[in-house]
MARBA-3410 file (N, C-alpha, C, O; in Angstrom, 1 decimal):
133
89.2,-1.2,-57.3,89.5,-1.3,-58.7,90.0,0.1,-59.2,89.5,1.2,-58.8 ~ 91.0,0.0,-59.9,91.9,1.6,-60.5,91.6,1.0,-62.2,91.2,0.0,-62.8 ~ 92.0,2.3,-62.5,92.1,2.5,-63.8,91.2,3.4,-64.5,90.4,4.0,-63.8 ~ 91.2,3.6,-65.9,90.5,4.2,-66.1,88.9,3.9,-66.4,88.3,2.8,-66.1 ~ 88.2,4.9,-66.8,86.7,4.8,-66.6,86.3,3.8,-67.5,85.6,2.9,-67.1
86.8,3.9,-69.0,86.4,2.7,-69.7,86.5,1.4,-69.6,85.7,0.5,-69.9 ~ 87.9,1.3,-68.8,88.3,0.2,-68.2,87.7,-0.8,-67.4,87.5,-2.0,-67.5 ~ 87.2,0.3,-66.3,86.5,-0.4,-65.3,85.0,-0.5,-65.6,84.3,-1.3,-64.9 ~ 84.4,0.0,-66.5,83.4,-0.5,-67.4,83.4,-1.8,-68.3,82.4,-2.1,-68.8 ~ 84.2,-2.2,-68.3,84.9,-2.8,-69.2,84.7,-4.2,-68.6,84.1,-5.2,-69.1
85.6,-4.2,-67.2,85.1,-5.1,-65.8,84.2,-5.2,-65.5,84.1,-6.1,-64.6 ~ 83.0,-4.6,-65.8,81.5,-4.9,-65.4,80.9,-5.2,-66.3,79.7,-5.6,-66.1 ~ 81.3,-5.2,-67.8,80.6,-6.1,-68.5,79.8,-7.1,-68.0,78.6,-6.9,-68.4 ~ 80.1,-8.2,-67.2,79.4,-9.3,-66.9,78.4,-9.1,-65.8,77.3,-9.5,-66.0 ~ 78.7,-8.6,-64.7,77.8,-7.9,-63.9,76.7,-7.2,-64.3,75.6,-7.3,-63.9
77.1,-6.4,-65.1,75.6,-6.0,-66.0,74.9,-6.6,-67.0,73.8,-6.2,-67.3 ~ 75.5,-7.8,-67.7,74.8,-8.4,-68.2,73.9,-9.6,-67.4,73.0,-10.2,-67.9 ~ 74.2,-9.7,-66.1,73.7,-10.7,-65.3,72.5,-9.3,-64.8,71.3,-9.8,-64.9 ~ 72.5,-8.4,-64.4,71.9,-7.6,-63.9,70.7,-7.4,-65.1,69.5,-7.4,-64.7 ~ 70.8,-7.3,-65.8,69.8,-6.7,-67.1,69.2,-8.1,-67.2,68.0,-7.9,-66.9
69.4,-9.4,-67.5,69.2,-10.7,-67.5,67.7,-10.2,-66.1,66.5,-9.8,-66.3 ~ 68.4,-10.3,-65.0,67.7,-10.4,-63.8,66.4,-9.2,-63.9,65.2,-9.4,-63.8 ~ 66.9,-8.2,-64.1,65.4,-6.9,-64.2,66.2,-6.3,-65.7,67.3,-5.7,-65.8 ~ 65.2,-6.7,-66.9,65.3,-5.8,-68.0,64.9,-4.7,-67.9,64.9,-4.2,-69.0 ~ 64.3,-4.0,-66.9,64.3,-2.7,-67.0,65.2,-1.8,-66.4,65.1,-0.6,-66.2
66.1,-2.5,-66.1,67.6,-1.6,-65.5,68.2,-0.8,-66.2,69.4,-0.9,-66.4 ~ 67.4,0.5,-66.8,67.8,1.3,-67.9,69.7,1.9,-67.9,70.4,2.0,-68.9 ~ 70.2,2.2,-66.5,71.4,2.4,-66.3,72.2,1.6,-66.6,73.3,2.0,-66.5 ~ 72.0,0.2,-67.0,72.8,-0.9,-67.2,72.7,-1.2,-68.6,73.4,-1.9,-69.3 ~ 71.9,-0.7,-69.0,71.5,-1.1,-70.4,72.0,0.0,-71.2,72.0,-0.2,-72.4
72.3,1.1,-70.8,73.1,2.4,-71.0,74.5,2.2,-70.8,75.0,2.7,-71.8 ~ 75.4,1.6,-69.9,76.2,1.4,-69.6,77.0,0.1,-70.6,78.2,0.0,-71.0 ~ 76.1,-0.7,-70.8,76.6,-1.9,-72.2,76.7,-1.0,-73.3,77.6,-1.2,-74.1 ~ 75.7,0.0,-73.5,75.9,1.0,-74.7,77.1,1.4,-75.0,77.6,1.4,-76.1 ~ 77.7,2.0,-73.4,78.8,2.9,-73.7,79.9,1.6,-74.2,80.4,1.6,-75.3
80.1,0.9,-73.4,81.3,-0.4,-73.7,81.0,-0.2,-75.1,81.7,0.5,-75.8 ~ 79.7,-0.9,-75.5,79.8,-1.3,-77.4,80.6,-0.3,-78.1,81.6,-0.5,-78.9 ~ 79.8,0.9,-77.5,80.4,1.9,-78.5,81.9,2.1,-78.8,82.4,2.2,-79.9 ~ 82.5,2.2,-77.3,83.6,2.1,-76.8,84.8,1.1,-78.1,86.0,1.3,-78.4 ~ 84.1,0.3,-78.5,84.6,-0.9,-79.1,84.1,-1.4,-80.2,83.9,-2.5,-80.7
83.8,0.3,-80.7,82.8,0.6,-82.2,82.2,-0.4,-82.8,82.4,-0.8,-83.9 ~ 81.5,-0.8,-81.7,80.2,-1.7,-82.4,79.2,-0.8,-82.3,78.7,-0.6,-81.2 ~ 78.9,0.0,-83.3,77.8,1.0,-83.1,76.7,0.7,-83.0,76.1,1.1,-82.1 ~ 75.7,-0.6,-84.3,74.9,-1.1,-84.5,74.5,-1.6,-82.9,73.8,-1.1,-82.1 ~ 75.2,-2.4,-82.9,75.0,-2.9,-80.9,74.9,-2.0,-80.1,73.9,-2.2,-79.3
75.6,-1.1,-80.0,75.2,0.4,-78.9,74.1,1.3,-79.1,73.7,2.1,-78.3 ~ 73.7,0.9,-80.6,72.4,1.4,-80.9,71.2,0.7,-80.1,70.3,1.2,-79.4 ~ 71.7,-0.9,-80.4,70.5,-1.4,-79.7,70.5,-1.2,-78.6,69.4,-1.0,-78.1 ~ 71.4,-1.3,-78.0,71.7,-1.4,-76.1,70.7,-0.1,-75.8,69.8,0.0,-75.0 ~ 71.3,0.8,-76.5,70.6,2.4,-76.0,69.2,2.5,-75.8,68.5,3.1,-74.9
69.0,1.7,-77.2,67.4,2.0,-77.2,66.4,0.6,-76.2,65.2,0.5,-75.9 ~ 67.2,-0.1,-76.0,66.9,-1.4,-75.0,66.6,-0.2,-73.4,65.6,-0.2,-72.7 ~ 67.5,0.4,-73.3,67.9,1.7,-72.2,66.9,2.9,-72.1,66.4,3.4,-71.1 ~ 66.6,3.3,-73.5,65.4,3.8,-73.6,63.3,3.5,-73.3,62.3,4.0,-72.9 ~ 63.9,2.1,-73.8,62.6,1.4,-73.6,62.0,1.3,-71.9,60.9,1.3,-71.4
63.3,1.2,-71.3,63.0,1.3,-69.7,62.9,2.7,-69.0,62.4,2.8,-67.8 ~ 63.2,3.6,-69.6,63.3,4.9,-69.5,63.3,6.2,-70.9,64.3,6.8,-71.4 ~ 62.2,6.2,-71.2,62.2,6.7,-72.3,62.9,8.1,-72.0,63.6,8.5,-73.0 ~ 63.1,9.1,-70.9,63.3,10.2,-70.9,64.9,10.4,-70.8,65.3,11.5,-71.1 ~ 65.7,9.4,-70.3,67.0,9.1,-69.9,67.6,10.7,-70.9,67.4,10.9,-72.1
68.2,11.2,-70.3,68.9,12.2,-71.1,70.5,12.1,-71.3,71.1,13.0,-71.8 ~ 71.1,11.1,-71.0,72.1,11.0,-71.6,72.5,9.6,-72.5,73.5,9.3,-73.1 ~ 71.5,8.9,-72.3,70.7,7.8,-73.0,70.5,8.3,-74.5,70.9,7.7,-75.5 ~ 69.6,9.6,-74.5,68.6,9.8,-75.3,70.0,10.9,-76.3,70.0,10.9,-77.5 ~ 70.7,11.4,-75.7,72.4,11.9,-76.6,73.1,10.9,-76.9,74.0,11.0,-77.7
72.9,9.7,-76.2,74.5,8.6,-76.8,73.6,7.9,-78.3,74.2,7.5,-79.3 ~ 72.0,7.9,-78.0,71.4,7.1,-78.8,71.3,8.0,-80.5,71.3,7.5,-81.7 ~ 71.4,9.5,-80.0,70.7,10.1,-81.2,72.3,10.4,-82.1,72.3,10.6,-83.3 ~ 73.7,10.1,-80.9,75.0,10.3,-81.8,75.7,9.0,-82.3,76.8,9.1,-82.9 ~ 75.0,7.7,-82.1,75.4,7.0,-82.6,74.5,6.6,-84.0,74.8,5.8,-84.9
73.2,7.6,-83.7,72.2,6.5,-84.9,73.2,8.1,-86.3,73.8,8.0,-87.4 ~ 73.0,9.0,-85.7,73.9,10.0,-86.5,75.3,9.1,-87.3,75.8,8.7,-88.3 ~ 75.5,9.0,-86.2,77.4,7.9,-87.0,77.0,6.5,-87.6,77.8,5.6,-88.0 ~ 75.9,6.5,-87.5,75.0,5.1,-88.6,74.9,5.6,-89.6,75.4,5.0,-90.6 ~ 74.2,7.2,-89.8,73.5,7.6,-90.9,72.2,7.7,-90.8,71.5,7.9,-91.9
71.8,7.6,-90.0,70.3,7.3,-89.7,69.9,8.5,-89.1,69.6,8.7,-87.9 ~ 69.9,9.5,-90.0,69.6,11.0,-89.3,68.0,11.2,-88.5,67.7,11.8,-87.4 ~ 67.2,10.5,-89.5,65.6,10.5,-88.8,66.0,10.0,-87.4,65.8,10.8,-86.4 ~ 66.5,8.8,-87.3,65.9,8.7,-85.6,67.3,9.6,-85.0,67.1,10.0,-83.9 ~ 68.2,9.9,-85.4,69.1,11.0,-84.4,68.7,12.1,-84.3,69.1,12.8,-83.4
67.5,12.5,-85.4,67.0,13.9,-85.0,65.4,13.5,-84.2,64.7,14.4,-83.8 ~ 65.0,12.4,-84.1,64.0,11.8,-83.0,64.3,11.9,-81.8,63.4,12.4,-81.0 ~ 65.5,11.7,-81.4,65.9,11.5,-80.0,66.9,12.9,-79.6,67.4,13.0,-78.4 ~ 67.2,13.8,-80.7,67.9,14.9,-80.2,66.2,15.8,-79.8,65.9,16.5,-78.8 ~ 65.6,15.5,-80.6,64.8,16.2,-80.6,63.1,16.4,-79.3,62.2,17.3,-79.1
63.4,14.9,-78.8,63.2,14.5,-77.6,63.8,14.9,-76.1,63.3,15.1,-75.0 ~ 65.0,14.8,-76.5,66.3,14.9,-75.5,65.8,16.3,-75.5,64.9,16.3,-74.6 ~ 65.9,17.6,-76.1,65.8,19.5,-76.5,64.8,19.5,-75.4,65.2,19.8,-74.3 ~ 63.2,19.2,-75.6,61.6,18.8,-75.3,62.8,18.1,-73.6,63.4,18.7,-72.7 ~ 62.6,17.1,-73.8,62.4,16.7,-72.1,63.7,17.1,-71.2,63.8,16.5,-70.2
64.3,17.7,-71.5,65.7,18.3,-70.9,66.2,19.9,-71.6,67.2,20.1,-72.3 ~ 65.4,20.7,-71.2,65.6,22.0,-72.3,66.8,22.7,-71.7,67.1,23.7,-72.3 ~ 67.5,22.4,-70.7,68.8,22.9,-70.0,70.2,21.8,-70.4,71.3,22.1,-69.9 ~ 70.0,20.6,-71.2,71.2,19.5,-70.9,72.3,20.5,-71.8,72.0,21.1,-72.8 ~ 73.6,20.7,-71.3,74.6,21.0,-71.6,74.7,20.9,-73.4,74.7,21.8,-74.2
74.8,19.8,-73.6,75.4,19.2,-74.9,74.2,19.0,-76.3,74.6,18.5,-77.3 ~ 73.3,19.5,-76.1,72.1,20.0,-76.5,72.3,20.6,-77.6,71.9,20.2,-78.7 ~ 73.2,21.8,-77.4,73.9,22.7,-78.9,74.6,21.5,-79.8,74.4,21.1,-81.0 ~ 75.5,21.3,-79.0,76.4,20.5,-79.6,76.0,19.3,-80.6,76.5,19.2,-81.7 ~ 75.0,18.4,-79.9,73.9,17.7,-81.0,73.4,18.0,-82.1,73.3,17.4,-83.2
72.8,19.5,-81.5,71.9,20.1,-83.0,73.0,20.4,-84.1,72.9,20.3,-85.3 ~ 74.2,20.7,-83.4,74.8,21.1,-84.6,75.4,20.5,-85.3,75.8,21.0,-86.4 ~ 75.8,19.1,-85.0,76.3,17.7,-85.6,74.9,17.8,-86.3,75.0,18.2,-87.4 ~ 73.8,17.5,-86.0,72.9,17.2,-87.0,72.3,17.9,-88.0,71.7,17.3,-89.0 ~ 72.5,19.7,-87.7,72.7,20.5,-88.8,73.8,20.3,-89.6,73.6,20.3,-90.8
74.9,20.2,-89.3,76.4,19.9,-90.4,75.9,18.6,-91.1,75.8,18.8,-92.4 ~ 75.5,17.6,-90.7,75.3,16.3,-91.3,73.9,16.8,-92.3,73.6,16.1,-93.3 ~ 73.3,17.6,-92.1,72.3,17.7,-93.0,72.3,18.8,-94.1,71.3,19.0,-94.8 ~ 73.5,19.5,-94.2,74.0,20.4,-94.9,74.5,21.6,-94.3,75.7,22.0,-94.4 ~ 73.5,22.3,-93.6,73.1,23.5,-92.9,74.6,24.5,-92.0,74.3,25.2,-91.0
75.7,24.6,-92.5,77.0,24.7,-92.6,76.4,26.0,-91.5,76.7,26.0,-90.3 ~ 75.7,26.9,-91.9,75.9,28.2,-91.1,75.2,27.5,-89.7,75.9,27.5,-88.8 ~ 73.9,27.0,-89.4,73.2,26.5,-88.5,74.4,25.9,-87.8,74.8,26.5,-86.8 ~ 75.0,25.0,-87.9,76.0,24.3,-87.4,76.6,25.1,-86.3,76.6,25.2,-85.1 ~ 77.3,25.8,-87.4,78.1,27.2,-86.7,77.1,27.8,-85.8,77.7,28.0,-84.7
76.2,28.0,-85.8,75.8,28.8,-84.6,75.6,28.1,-83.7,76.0,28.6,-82.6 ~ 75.0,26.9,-83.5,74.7,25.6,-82.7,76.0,25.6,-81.7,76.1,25.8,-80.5 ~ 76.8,25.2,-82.5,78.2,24.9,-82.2,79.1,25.8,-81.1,79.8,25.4,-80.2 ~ 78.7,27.6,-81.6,78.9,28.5,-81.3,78.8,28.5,-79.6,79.5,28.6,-78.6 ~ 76.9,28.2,-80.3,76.1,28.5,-78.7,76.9,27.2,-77.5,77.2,27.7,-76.5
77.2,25.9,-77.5,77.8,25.3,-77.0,79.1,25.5,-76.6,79.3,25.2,-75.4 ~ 79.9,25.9,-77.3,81.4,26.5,-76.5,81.1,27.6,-76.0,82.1,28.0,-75.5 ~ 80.0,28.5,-75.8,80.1,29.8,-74.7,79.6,29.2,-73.5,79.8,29.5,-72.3 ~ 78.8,28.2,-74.0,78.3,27.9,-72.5,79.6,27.7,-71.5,80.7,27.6,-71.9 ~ 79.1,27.8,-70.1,80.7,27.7,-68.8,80.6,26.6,-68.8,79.5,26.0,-69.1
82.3,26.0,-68.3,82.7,24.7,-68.5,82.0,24.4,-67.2,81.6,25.2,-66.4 ~ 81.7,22.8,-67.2,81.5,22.4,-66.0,82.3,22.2,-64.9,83.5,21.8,-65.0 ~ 81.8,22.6,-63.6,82.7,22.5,-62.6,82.6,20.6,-62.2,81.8,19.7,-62.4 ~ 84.1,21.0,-61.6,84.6,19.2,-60.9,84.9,18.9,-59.8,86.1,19.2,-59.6 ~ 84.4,18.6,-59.0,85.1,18.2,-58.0,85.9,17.5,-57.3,86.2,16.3,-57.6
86.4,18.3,-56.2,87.7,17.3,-55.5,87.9,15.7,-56.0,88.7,15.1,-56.7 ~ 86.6,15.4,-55.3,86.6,13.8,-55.4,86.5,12.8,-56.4,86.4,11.5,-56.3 ~ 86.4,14.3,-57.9,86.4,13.4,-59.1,87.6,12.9,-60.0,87.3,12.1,-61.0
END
């Protein structure tokens, strides 16, 4: 299968919904319908998918960033500062960590916090890639 990543996500729609059907605790799958929804800004839906993803894996850390930036692009700052704030606690190294707080400082006024949040995220080093990616 070629194409792009969305794409081929896209193609597994049904595979993963047969999969999640079969074991609902398949938090990677239930993460992965997230990203499609979102993908196809159904946010409300990627909300739920995420937190369906959460429930099988409460600690999921990239779960616990897709859930806290879409309940943010809801408006729903309480639970995006629940799950940023969980994600900080059970992942105190994840890359994108600044970058969260500081969407959720901007969204909550906090104009200079932002900025430094923000700050601290673009110094971090880019991630390395490999050949085979």
């Amino acid at each position: 299968m070629t194409g792009r990543p969305w794409e081929i996500r896209r193609a597994l729609r049904r595979p993963l919904r047969k999969a999640v059907k079969a074991e609902p605790r398949l938090a990677v799958a239930w993460r992965e319908l997230g990203v499609l929804a979102e993908k196809g800004s159904h946010w409300t839906e990627a909300r739920r998918l995420y937190e369906r993803a959460l429930a099988a894996e409460p600690d999921g850390a990239d779960t616990l960033f897709d859930h806290a930036r879409v309940c943010l692009r809801l408006g729903d700052r309480a639970a995006a500062r629940r799950s940023a704030e969980h994600l900080m606690k059970s992942h105190p190294k994840y890359a994108a960590s600044a970058y969260l707080k500081g969407s959720l400082l901007l969204a909550e006024g906090d104009r200079n916090g932002a900025r430094r949040s923000l700050e601290e995220f673009l110094a971090q080093p880019a991630p390395t890639v490999s050949a085979s990616t």
